[in-house]
C-alpha positions in Angstrom: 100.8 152.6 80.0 103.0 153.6 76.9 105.8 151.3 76.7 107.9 153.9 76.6 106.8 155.2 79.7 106.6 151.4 81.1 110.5 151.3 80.1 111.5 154.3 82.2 109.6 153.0 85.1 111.7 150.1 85.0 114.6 152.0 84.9 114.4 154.1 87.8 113.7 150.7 89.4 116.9 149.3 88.3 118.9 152.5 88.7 121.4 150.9 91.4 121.8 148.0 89.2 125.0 148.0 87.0 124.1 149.8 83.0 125.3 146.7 81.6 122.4 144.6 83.4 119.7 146.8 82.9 120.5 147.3 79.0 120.6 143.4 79.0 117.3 143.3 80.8 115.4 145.7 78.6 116.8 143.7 75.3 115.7 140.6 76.9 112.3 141.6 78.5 111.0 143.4 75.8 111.8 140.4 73.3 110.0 137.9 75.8 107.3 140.6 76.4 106.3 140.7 72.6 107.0 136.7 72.0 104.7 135.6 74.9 103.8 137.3 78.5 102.1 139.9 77.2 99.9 137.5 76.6 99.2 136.5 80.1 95.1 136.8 80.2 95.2 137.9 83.8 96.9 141.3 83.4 94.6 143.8 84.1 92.9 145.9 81.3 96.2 148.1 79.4 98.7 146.1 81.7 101.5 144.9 80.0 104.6 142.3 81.0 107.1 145.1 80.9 104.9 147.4 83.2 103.9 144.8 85.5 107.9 143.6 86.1 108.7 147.1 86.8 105.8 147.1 89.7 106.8 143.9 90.7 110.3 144.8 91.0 109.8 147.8 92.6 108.3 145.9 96.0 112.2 144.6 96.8 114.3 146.0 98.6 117.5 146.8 96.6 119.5 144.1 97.7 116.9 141.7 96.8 115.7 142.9 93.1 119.0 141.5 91.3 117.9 138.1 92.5 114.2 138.4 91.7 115.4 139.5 87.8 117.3 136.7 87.9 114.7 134.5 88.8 112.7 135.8 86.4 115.7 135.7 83.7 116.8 132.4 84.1 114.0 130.0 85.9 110.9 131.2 84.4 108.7 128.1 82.9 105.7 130.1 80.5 103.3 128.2 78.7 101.6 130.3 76.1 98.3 129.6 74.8 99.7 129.0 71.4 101.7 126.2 72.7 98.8 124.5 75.0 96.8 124.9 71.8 99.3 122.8 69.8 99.7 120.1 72.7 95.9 120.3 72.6 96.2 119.8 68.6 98.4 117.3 68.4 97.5 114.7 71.3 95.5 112.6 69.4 96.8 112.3 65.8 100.3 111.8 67.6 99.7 110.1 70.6 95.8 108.2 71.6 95.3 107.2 67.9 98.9 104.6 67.9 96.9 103.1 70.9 93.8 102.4 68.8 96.1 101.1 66.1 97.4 98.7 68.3 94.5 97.6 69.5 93.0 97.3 65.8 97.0 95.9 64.6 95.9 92.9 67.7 93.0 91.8 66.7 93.1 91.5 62.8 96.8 90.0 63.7 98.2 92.3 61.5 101.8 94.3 62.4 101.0 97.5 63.7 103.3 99.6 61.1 100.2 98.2 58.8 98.7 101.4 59.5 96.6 102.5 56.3 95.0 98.6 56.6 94.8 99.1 60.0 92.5 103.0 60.0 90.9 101.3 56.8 89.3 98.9 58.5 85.6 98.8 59.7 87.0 97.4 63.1 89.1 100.5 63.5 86.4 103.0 62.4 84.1 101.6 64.7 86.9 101.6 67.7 87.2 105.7 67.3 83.6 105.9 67.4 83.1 103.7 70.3 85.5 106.0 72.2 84.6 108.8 74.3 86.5 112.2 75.2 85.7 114.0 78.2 87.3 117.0 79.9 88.1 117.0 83.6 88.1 120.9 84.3 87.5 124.1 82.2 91.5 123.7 81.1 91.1 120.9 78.8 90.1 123.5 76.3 87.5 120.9 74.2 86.2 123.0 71.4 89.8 122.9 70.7 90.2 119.8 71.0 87.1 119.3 68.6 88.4 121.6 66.1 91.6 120.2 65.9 90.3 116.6 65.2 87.0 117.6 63.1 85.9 114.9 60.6 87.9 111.7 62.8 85.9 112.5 65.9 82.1 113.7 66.4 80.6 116.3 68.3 78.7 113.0 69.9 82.2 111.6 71.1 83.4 114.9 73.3 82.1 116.4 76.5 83.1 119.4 78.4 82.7 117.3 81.7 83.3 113.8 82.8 80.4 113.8 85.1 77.2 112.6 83.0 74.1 112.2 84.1 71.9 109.2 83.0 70.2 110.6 80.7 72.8 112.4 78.5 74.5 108.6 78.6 71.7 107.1 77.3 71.6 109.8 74.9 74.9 109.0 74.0 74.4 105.4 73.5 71.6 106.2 70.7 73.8 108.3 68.6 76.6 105.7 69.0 74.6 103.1 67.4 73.3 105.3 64.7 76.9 106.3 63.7 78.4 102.4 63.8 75.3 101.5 61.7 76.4 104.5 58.8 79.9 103.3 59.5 79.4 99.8 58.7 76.3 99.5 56.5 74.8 96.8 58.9 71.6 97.1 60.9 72.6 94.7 64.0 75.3 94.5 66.6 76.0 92.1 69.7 75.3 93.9 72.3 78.8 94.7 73.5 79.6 96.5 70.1 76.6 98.9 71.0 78.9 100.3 74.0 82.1 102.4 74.5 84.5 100.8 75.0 87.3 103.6 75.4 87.2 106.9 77.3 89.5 109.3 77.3 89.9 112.0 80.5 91.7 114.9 79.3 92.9 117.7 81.1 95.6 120.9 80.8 97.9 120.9 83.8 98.9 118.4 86.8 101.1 119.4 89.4 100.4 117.6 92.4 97.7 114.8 91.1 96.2 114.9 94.1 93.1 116.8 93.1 93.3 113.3 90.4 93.7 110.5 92.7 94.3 110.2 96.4 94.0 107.6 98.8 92.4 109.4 102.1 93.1 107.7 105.3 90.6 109.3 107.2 88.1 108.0 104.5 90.2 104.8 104.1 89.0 105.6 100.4 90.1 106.5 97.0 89.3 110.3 96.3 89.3 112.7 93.5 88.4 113.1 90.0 89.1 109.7 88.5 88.2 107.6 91.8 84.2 109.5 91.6 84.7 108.5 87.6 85.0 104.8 88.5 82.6 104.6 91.2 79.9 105.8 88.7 81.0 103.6 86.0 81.5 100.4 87.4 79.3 100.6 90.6 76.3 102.9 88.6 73.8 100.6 86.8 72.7 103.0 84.4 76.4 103.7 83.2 76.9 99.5 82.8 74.2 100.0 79.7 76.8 102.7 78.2 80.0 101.0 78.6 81.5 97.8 77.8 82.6 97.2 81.0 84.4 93.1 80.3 86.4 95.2 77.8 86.9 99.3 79.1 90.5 100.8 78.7 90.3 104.2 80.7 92.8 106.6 79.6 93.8 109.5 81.8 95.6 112.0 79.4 97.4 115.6 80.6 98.7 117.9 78.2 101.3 119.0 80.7 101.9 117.1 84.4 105.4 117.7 86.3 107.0 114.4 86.9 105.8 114.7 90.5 102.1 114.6 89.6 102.9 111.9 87.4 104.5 109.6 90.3 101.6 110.7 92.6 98.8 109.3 90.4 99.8 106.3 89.0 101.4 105.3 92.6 97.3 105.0 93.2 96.3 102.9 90.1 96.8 99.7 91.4 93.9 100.3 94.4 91.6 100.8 91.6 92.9 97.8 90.0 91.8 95.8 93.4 88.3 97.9 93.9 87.0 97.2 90.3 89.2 95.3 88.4 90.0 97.3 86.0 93.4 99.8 85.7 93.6 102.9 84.1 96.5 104.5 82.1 98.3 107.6 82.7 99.1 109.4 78.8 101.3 112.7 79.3 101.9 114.7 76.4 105.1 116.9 78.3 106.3 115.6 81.7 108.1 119.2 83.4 110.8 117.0 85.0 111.8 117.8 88.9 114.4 119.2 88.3 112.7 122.4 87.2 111.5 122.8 90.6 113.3 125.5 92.9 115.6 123.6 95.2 117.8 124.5 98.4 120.8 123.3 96.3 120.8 125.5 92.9 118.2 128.0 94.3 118.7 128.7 97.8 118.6 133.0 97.2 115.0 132.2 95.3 114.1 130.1 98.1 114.8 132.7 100.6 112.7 135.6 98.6 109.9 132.8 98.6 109.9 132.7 102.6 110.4 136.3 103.6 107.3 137.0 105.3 107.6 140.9 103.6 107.0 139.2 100.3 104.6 136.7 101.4 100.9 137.5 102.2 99.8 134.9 104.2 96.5 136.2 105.2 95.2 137.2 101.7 96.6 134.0 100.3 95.8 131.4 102.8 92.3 129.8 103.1 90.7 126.6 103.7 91.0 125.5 100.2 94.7 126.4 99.7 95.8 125.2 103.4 95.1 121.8 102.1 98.4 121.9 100.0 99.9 122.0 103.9 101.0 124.5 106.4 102.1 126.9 104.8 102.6 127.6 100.5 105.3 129.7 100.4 106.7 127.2 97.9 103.1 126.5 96.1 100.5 124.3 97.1 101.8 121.0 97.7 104.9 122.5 98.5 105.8 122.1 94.3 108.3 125.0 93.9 107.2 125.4 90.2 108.3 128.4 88.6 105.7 127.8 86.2 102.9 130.1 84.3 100.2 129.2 82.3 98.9 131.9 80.2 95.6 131.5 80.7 96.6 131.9 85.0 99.1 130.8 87.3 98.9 127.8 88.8 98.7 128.1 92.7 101.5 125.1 92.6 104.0 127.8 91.3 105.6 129.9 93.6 103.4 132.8 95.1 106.4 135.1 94.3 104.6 135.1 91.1 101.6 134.6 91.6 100.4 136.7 94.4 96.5 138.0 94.4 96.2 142.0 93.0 94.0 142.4 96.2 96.8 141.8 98.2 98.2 145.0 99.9 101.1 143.5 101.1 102.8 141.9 98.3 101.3 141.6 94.3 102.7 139.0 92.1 104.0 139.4 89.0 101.5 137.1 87.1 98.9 137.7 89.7 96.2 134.3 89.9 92.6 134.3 89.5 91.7 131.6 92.0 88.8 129.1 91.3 87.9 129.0 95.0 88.1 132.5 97.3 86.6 132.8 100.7 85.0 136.1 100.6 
């Protein structure tokens, strides 16, 4: 659609609004259109932002479509893929490699502001390489990751997926002690030198943890994605020839987790602490605090557009995979009231306001989700 077109359609849609607030609105939209949600990658081939608002829009009622613009306006959280790629970029130069330091800064007894003597140092270069970096889901984006850190970390050191099989760990282990020997010039190690002794699970986006770390009651276990990690570590015998186990440091690292996700997962590090003796540590590279959320206080009217049944789809949206974020998620899944969009897809955490299936006939969101999981 032409945007010119696109901007007449959002006219008409606004025509009961006051000229002042849709003049405002086109300045603003169009600006935030060109700077980022254009880029949303789940707009439909020739959609654009500006379009898409007016279609969105356009399912209120009139009393209702001042407050959605004004959701929109003022409570909107969007990541672009620019700024994930920078988080991406940026979390090990500025963030893991001052924990290596201190490690290194430790164990030569040297200050840790020492840092060229520190990263000069054949314990240091042998600490990077003994350190693994895996991806927990497709969002971790590691050829970036790679890229970004090309000639400090090898193509040896980072996996798309933290679930390795045996072979591909002993794999691992070989090049490991190829590399240490190039590093170092020697031709023998003790035995715990020819291990990792670091790993790093990175992922984009927490908003719940849960999918992380959870304690099931019914189970009266730890589940998720870091409890199956541990079990195959410390209770697999194949992985206890990979990794120093005496010595491990696990490091769970998100790009971007709300301050509720946060809270939810390290609440749970101290049960793996008693199963296996050994306690991870939670690395976020931009906590979205909770007061971003929607709230009855400061967003009561949003609220209410969140729960009307007219604008909620409840049969396209809710299945046996979603129901598991409780009864209903009219405010997200876990209830999370995020108002958040990643540019690669919404999160089903945010609000379905904005994130509402296309193959909904009811009600279409704004950014409308690709799900990962869709009974068919």
């Amino acid at each position: 659609m032409k945007n010119e077109i696109a901007q007449a359609f959002l006219f008409s849609v606004m025509q009961n609004s006051p000229p002042e607030v849709v003049d405002e609105s086109r300045k603003y939209f169009q600006t935030m259109a060109r700077y980022k949600y254009d880029d949303y990658q789940q707009f439909s081939p020739g959609m654009r932002f500006i379009e898409r608002l007016a279609l969105w829009l356009n399912q209120f009622t009139d009393a209702d479509k001042p407050q959605a613009l004004k959701f929109i306006r003022e409570k909107l959280v969007f990541v672009s893929q620019a700024e994930m790629n920078l988080l991406i970029s940026s979390v090990f130069p500025d963030l893991l490699r001052e924990f290596l330091i201190e490690d290194i800064s430790m164990a030569l007894n040297k200050p840790a502001y020492a840092v060229t003597a520190i990263t000069g140092s054949n314990e240091y270069r042998m600490l990077v390489r003994q350190s693994l970096f895996c991806g927990m889901s497709d969002g971790a984006k590691m050829e970036v990751f790679r890229r970004a850190n090309a000639g400090v970390i090898t193509h040896e050191q980072i996996y798309q997926t933290y679930e390795l099989s045996d072979v591909r760990a002993g794999k691992m282990q070989e090049e490991l002690l190829k590399d240490l020997k190039k590093l170092t010039g020697k031709e023998a190690f003790p035995e715990q030198d020819q291990k990792f002794k670091r790993i790093f699970l990175l992922d984009d986006f927490s908003a719940s943890g849960t999918s992380y770390l959870k304690f099931s009651e019914e189970e009266k276990t730890l589940k998720g994605k870091i409890a199956a990690l541990y079990k195959s570590i410390f209770k697999g015998e194949n992985f206890q020839k990979v990794f120093d186990i005496a010595n491990l440091k696990v490091y769970v690292v998100i790009y971007l987790c709300t301050e509720q996700a946060k809270n939810q997962i390290e609440s749970q590090f101290n049960e793996l602490q008693k199963e296996y003796q050994n306690k991870p540590e939670l690395i976020c590279m931009h906590i979205i605090p909770n007061t971003d959320k929607l709230n009855g206080v400061n967003d009561s009217a949003v609220i209410d557009l969140c729960n009307n049944d007219q604008y909620y789809d409840a049969a396209e949206i809710e299945d046996e995979h979603i129901k598991k974020g409780g009864k209903d998620v009219k405010l997200g899944f876990g209830q999370c009231a995020l108002p958040l969009v990643l540019a690669h897809n919404t999160p089903n955490n945010a609000v379905p306001l904005l994130w509402s299936y296309d193959t909904s006939r009811k009600f279409k969101g704004l950014f409308p989700r690709i799900p990962r999981h869709k009974e068919i």
